[in-house]
Backbone atoms as SQL, in Angstrom:
CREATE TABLE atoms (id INTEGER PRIMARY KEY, chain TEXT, resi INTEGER, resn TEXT, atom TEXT, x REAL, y REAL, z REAL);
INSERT INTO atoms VALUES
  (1, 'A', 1, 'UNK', 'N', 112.112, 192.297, 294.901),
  (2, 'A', 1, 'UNK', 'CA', 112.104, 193.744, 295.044),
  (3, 'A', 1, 'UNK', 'C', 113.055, 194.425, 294.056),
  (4, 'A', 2, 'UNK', 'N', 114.400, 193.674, 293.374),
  (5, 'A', 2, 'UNK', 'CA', 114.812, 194.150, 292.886),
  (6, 'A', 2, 'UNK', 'C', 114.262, 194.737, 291.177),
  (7, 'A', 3, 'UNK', 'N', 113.576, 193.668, 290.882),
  (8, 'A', 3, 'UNK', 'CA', 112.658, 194.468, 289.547),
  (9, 'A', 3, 'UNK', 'C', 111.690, 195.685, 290.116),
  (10, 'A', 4, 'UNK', 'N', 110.836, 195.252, 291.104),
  (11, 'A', 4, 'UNK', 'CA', 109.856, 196.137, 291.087),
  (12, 'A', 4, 'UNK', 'C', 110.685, 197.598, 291.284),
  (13, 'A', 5, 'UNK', 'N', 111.724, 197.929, 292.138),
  (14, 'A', 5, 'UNK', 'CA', 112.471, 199.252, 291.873),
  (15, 'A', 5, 'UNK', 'C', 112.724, 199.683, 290.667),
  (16, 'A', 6, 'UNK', 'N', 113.533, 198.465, 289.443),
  (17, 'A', 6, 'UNK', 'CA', 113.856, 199.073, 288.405),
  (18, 'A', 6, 'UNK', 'C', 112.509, 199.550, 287.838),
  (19, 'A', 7, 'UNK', 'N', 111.462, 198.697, 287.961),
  (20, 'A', 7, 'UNK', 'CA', 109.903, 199.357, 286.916),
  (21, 'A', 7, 'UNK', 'C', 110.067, 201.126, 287.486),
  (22, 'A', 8, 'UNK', 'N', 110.136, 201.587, 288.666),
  (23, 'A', 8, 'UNK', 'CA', 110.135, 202.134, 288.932),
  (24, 'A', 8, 'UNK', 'C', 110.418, 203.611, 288.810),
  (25, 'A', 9, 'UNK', 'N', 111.599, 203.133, 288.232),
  (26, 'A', 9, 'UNK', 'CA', 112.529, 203.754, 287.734),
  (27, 'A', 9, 'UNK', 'C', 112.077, 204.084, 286.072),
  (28, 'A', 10, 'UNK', 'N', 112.162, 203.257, 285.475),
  (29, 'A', 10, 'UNK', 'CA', 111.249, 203.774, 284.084),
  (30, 'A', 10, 'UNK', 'C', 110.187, 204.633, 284.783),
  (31, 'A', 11, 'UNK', 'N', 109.236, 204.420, 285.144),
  (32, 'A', 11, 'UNK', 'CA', 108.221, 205.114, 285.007),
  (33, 'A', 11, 'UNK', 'C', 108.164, 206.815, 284.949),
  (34, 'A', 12, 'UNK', 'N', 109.026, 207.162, 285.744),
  (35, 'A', 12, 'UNK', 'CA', 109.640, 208.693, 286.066),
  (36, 'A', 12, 'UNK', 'C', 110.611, 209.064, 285.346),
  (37, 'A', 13, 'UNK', 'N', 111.081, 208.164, 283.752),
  (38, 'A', 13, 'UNK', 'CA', 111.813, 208.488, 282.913),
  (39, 'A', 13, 'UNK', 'C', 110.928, 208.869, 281.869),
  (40, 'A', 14, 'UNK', 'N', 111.115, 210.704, 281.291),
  (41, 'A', 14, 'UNK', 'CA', 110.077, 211.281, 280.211),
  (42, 'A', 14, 'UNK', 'C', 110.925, 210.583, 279.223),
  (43, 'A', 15, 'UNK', 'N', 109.901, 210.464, 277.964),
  (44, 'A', 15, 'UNK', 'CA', 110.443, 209.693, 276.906),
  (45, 'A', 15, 'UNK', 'C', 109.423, 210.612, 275.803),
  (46, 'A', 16, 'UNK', 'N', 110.226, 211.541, 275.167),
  (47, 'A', 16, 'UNK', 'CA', 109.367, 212.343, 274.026),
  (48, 'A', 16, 'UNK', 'C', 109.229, 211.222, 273.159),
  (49, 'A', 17, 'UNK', 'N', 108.055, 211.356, 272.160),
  (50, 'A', 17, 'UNK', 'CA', 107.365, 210.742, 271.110),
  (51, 'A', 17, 'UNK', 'C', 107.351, 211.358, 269.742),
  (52, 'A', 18, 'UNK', 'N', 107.711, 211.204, 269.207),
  (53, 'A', 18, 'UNK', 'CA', 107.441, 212.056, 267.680),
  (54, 'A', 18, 'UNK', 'C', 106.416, 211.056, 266.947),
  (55, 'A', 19, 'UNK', 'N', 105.018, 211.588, 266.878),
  (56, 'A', 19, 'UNK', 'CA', 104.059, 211.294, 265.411),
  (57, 'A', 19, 'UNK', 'C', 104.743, 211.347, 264.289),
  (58, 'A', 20, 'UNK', 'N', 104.669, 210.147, 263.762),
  (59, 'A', 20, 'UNK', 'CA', 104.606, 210.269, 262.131),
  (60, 'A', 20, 'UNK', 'C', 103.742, 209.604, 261.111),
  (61, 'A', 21, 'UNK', 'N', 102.701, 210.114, 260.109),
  (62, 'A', 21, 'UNK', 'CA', 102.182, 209.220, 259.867),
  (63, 'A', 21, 'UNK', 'C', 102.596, 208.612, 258.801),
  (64, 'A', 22, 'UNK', 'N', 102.098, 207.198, 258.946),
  (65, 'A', 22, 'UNK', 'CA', 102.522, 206.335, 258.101),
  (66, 'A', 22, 'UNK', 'C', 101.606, 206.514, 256.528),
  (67, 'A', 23, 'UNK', 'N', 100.162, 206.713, 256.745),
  (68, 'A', 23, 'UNK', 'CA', 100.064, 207.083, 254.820),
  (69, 'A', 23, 'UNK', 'C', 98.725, 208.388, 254.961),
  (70, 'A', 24, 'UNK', 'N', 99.604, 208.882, 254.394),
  (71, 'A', 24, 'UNK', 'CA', 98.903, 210.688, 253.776),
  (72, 'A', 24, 'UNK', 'C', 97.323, 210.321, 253.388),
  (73, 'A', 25, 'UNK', 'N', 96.030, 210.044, 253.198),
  (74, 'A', 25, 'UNK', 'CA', 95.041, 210.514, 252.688),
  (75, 'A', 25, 'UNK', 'C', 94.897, 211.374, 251.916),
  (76, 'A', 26, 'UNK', 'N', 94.709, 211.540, 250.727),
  (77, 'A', 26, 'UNK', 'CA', 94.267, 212.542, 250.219),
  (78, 'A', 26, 'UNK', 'C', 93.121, 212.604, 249.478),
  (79, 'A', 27, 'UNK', 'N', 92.223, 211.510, 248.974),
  (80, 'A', 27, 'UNK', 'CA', 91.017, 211.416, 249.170),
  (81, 'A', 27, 'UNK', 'C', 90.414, 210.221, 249.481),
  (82, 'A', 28, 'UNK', 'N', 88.741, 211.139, 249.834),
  (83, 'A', 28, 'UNK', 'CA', 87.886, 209.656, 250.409),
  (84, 'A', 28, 'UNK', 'C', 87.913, 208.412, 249.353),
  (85, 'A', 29, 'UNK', 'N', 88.084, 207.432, 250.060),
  (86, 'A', 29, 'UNK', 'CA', 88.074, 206.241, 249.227),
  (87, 'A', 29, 'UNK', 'C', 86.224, 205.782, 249.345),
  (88, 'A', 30, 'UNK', 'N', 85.609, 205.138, 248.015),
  (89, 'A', 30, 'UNK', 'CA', 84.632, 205.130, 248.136),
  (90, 'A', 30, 'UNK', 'C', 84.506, 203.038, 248.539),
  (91, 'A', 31, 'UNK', 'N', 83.760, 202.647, 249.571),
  (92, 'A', 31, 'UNK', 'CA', 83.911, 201.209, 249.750),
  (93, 'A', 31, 'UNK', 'C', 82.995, 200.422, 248.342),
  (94, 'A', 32, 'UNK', 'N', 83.650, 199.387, 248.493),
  (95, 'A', 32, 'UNK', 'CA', 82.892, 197.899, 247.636),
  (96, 'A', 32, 'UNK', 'C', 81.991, 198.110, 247.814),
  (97, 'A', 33, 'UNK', 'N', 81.571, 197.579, 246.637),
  (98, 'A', 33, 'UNK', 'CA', 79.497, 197.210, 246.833),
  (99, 'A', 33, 'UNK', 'C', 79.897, 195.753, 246.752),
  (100, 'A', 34, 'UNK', 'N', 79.036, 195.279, 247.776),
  (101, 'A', 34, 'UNK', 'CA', 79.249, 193.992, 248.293),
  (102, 'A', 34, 'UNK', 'C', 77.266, 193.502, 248.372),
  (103, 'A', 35, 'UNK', 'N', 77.211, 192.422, 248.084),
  (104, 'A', 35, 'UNK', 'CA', 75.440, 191.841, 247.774),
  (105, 'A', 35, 'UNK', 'C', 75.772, 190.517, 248.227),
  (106, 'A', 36, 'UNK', 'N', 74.484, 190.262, 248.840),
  (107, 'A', 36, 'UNK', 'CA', 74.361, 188.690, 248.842),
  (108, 'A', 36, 'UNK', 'C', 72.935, 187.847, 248.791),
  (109, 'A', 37, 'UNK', 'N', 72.748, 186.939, 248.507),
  (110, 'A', 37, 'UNK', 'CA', 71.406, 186.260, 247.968),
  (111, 'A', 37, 'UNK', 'C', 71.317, 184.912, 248.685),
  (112, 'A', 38, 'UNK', 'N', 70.348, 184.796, 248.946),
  (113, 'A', 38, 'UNK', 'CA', 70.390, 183.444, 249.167),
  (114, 'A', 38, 'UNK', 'C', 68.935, 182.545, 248.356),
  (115, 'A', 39, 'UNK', 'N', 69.497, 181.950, 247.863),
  (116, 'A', 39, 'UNK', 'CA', 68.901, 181.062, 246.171),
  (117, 'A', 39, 'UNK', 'C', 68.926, 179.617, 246.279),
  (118, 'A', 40, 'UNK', 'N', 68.360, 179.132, 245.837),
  (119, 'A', 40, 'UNK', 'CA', 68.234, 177.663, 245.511),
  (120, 'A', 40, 'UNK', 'C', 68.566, 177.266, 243.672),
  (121, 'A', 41, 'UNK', 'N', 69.669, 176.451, 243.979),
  (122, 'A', 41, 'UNK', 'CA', 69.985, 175.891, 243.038),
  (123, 'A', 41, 'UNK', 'C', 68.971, 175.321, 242.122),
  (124, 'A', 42, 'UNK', 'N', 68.244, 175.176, 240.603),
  (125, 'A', 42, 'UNK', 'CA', 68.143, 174.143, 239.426),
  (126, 'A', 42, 'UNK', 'C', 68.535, 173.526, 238.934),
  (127, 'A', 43, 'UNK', 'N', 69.676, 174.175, 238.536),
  (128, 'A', 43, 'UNK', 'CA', 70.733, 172.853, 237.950),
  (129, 'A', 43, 'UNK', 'C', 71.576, 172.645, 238.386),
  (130, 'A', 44, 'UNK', 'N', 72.592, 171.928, 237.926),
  (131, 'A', 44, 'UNK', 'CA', 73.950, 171.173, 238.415),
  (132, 'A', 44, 'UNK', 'C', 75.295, 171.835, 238.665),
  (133, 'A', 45, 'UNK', 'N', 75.496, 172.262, 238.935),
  (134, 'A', 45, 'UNK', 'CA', 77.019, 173.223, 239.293),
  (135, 'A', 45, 'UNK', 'C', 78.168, 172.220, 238.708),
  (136, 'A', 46, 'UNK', 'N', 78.648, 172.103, 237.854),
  (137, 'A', 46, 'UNK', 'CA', 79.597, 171.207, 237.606),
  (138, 'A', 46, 'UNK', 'C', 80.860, 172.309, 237.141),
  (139, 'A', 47, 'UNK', 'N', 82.083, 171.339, 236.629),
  (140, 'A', 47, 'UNK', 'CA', 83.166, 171.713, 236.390),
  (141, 'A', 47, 'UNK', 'C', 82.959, 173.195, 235.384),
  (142, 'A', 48, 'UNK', 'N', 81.798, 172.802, 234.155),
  (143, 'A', 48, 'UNK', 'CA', 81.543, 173.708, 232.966),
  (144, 'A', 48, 'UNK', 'C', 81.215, 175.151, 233.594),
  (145, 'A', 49, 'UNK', 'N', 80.490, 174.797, 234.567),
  (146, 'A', 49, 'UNK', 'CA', 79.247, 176.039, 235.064),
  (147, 'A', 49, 'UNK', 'C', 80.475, 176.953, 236.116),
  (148, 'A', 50, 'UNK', 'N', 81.220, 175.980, 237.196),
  (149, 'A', 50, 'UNK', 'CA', 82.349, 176.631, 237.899),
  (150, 'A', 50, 'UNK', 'C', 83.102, 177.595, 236.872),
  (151, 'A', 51, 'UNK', 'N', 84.086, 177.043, 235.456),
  (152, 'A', 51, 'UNK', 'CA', 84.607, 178.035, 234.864),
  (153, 'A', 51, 'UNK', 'C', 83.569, 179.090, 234.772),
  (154, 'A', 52, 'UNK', 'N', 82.416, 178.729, 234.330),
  (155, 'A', 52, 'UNK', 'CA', 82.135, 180.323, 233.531),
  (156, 'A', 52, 'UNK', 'C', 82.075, 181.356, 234.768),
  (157, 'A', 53, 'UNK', 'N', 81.396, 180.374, 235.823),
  (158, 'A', 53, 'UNK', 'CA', 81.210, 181.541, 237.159),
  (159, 'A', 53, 'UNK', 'C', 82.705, 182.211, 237.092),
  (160, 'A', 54, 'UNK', 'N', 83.910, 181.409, 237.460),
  (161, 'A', 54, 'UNK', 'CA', 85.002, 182.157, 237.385),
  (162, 'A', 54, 'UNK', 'C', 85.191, 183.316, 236.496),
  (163, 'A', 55, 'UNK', 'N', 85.134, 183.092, 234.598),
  (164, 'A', 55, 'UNK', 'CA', 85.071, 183.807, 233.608),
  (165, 'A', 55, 'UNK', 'C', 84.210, 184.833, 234.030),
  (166, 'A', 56, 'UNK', 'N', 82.975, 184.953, 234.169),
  (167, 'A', 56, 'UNK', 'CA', 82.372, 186.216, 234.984),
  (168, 'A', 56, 'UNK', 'C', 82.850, 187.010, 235.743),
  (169, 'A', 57, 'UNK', 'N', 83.677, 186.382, 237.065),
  (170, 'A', 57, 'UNK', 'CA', 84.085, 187.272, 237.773),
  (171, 'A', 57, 'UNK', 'C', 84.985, 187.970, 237.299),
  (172, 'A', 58, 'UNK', 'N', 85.855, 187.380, 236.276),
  (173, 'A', 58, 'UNK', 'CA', 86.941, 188.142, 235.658),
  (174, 'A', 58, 'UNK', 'C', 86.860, 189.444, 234.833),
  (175, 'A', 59, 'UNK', 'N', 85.475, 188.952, 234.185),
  (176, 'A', 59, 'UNK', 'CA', 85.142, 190.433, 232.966),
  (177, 'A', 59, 'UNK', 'C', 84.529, 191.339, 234.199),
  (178, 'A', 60, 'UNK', 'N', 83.980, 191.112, 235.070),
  (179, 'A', 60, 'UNK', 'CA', 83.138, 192.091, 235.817),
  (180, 'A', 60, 'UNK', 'C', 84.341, 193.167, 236.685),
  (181, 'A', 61, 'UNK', 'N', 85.328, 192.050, 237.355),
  (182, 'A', 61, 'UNK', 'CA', 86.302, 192.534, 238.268),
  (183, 'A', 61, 'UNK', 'C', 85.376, 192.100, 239.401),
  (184, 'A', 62, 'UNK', 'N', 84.802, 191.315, 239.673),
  (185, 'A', 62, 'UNK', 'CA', 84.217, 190.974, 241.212),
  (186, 'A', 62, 'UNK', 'C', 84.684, 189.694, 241.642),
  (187, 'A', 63, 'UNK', 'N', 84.709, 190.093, 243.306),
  (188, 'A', 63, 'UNK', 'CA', 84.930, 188.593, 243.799),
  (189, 'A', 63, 'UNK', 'C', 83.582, 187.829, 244.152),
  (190, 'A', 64, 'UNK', 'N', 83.353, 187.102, 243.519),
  (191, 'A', 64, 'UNK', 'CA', 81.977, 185.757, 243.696),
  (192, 'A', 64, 'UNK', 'C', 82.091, 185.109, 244.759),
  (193, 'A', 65, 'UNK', 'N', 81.711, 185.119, 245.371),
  (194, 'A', 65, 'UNK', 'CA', 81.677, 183.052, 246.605),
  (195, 'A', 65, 'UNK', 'C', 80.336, 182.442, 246.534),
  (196, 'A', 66, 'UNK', 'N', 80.356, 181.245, 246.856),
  (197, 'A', 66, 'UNK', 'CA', 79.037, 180.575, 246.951),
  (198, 'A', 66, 'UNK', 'C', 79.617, 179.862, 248.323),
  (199, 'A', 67, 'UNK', 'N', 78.230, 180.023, 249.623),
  (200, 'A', 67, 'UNK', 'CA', 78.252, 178.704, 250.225),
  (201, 'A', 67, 'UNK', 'C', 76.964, 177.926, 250.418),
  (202, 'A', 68, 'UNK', 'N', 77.468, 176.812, 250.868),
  (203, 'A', 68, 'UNK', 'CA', 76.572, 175.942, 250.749),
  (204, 'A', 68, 'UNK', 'C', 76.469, 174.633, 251.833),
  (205, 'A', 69, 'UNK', 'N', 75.337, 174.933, 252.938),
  (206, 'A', 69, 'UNK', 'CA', 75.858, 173.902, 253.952),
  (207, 'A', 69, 'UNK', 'C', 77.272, 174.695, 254.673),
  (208, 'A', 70, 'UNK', 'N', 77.938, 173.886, 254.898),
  (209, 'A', 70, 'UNK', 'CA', 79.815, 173.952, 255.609),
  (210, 'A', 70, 'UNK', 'C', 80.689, 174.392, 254.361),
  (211, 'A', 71, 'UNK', 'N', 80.143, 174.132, 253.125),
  (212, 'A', 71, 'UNK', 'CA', 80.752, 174.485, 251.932),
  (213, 'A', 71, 'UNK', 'C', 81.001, 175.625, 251.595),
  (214, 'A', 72, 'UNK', 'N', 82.509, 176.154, 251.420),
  (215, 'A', 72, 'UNK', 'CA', 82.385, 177.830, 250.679),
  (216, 'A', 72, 'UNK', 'C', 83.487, 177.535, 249.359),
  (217, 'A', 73, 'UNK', 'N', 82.870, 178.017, 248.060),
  (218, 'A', 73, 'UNK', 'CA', 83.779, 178.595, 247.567),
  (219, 'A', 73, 'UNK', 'C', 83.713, 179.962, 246.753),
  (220, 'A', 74, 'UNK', 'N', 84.965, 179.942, 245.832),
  (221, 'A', 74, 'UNK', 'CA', 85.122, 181.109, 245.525),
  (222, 'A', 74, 'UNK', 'C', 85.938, 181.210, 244.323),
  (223, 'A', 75, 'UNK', 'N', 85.704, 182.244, 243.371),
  (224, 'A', 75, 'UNK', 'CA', 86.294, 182.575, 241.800),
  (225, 'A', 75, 'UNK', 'C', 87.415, 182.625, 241.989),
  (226, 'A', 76, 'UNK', 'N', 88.639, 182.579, 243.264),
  (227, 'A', 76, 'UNK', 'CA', 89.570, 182.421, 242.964),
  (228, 'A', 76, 'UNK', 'C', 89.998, 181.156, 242.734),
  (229, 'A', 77, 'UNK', 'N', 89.316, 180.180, 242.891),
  (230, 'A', 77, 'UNK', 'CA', 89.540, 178.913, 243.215),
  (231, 'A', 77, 'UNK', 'C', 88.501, 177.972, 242.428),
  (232, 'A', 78, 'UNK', 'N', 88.564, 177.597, 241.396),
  (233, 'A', 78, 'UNK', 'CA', 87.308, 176.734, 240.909),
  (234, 'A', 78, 'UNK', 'C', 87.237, 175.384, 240.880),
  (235, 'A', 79, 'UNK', 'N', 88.438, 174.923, 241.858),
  (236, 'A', 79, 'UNK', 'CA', 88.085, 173.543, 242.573),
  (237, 'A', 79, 'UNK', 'C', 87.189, 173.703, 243.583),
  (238, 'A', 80, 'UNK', 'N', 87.329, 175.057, 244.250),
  (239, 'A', 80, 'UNK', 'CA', 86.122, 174.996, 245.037),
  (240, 'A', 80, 'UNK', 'C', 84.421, 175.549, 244.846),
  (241, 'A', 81, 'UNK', 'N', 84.539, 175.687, 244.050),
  (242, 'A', 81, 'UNK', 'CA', 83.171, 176.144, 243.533),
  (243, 'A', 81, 'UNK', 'C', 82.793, 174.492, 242.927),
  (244, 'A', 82, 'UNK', 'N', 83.560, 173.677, 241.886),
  (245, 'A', 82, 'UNK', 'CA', 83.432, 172.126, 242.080),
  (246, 'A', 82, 'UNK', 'C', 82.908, 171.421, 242.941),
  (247, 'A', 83, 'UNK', 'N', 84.075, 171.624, 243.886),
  (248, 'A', 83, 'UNK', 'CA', 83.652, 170.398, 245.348),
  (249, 'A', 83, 'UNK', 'C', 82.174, 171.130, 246.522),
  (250, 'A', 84, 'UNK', 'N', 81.864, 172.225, 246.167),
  (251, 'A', 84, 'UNK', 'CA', 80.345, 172.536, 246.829),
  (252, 'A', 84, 'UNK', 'C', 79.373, 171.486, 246.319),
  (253, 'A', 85, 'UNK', 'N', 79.548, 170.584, 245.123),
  (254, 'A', 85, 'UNK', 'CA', 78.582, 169.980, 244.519),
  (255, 'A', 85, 'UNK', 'C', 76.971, 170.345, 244.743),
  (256, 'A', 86, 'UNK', 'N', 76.982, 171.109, 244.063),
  (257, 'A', 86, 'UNK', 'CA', 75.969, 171.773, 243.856),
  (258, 'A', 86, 'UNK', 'C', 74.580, 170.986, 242.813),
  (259, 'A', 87, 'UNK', 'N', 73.652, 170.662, 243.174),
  (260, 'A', 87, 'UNK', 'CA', 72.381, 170.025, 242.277),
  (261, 'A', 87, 'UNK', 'C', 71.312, 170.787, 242.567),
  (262, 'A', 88, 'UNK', 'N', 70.503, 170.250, 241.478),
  (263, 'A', 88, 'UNK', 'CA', 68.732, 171.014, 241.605),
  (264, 'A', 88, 'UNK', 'C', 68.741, 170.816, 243.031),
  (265, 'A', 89, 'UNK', 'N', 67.468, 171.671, 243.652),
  (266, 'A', 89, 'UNK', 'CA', 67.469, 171.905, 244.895),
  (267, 'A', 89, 'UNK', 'C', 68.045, 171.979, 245.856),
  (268, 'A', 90, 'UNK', 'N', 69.487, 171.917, 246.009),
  (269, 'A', 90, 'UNK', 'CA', 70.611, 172.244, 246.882),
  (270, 'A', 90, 'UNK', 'C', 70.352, 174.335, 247.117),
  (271, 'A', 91, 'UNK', 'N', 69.792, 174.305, 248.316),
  (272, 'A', 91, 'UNK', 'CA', 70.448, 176.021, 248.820),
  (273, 'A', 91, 'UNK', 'C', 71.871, 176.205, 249.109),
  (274, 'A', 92, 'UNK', 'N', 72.024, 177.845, 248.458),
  (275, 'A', 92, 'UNK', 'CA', 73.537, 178.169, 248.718),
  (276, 'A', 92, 'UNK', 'C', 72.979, 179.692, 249.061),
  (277, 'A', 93, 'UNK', 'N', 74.196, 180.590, 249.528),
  (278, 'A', 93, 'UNK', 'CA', 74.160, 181.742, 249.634),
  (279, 'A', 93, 'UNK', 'C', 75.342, 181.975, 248.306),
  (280, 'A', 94, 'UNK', 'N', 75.149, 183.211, 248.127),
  (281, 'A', 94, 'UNK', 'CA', 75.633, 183.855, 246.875),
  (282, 'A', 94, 'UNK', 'C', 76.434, 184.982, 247.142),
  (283, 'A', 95, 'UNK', 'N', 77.340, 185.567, 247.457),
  (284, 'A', 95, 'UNK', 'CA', 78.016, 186.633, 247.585),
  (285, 'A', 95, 'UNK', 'C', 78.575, 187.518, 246.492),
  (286, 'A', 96, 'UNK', 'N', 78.763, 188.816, 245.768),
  (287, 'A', 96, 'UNK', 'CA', 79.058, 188.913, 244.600),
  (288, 'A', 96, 'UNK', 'C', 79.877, 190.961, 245.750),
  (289, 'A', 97, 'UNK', 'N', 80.825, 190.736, 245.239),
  (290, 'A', 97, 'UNK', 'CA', 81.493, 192.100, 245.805),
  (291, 'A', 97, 'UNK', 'C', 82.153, 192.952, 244.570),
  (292, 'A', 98, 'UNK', 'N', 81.998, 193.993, 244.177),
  (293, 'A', 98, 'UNK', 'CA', 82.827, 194.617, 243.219),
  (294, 'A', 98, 'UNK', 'C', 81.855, 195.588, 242.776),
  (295, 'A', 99, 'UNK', 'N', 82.215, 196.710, 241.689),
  (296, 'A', 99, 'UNK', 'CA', 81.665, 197.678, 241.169),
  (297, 'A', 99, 'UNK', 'C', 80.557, 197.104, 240.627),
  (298, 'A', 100, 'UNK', 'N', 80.814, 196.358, 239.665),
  (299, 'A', 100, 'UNK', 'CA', 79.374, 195.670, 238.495),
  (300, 'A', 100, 'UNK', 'C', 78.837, 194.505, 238.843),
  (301, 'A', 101, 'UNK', 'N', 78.227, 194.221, 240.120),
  (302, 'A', 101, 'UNK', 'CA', 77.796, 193.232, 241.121),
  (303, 'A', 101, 'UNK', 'C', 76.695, 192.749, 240.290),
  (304, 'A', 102, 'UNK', 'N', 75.697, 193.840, 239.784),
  (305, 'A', 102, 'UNK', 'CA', 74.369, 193.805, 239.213),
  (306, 'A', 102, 'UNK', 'C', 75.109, 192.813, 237.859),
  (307, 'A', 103, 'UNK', 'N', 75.556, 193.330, 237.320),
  (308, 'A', 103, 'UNK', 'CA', 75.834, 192.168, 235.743),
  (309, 'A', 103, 'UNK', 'C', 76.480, 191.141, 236.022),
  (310, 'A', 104, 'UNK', 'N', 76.942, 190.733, 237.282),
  (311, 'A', 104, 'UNK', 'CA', 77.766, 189.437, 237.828),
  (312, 'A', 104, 'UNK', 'C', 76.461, 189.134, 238.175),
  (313, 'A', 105, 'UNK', 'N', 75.475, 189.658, 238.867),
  (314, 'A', 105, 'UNK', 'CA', 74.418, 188.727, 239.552),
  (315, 'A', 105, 'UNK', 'C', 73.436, 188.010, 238.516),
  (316, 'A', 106, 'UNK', 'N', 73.087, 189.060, 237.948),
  (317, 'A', 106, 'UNK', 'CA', 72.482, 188.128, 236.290),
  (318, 'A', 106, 'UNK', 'C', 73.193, 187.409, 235.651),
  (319, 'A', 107, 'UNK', 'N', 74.361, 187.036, 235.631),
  (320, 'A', 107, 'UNK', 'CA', 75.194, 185.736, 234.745),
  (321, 'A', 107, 'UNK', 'C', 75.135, 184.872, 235.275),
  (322, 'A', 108, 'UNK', 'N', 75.391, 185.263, 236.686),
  (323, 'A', 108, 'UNK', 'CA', 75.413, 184.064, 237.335),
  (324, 'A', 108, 'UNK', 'C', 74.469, 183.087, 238.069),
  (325, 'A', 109, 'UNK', 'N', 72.990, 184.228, 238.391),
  (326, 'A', 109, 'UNK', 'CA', 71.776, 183.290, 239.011),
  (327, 'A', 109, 'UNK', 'C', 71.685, 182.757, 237.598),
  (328, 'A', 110, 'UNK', 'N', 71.935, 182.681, 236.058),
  (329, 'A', 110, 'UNK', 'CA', 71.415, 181.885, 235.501),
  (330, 'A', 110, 'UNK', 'C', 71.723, 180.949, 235.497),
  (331, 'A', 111, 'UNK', 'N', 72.848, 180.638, 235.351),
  (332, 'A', 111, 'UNK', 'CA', 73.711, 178.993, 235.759),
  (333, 'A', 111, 'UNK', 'C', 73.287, 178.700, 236.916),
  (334, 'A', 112, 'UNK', 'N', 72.972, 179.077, 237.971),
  (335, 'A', 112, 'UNK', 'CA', 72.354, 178.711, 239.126),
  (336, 'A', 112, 'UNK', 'C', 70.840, 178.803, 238.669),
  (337, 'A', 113, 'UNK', 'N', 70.392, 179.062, 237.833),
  (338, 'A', 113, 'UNK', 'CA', 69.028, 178.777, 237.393),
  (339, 'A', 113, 'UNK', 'C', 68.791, 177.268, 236.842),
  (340, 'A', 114, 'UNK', 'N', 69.845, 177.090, 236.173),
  (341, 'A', 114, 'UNK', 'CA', 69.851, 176.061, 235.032),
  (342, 'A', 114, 'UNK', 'C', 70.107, 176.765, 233.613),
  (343, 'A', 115, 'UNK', 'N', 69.775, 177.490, 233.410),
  (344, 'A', 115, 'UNK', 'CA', 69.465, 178.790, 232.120),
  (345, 'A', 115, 'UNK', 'C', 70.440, 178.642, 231.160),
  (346, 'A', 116, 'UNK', 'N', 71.581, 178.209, 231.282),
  (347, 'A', 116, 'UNK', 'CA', 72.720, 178.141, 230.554),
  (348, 'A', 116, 'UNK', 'C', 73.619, 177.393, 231.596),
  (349, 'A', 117, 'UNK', 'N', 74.197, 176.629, 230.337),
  (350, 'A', 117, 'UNK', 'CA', 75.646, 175.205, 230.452),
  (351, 'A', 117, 'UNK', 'C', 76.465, 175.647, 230.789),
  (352, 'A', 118, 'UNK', 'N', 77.207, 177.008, 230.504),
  (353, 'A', 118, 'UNK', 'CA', 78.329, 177.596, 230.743),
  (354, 'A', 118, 'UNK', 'C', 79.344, 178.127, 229.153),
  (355, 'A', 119, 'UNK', 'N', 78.591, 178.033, 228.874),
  (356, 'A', 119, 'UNK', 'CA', 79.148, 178.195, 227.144),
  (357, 'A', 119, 'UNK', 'C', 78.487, 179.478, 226.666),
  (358, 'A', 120, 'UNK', 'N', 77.503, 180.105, 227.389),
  (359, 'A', 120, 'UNK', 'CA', 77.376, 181.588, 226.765),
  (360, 'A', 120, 'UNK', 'C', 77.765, 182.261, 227.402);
């Protein structure tokens, strides 16, 4: 009994609040364009094809992922875009997020085409 009095006691204690906000708005922010595909691999996803996917994401400013199966990776990481081991006929999903999604998505279904090694 002796807590339940003290709760008690708070409760019938006013406690002013002052708002403050923590960050001003001052304009609308416009969201990511965010896409996703789901594709079947042609060729081989190897070490060559991982850089360039990375190199893409870099000139575009987008973040890439591929998964595949339990497999995810991603342009920050091109051990993991590696270890998806990716071959002809392997399905993945494709994720591509950023302003210039459209010119990341054409570089990159081509290496996922087969279309190019990773050298253009």
């Amino acid at each position: 009994m002796k807590h339940a009095n003290k709760s008690l006691k708070n409760r019938n204690h006013k406690v002013n609040h002052k708002v403050i906000p923590l960050v001003e708005i001052t304009e609308a922010v416009e969201p990511v364009k965010e896409v996703s595909f789901i594709m079947v691999a042609k060729g081989v996803i190897g070490f060559r094809e991982s850089a360039h996917i990375v190199k893409i994401a870099d000139e575009t400013n987008c973040t890439i992922s591929i998964a595949s199966g339990k497999n995810f990776g991603t342009n920050k990481s091109i051990l993991s875009l590696v270890n998806l081991m990716l071959t002809s006929g392997k399905s993945l999903v494709l994720n591509i997020k950023g302003e210039r999604n459209e010119e990341a998505f054409r570089a990159v279904s081509k290496i996922i085409a087969g279309e190019t090694d990773g050298n253009s």
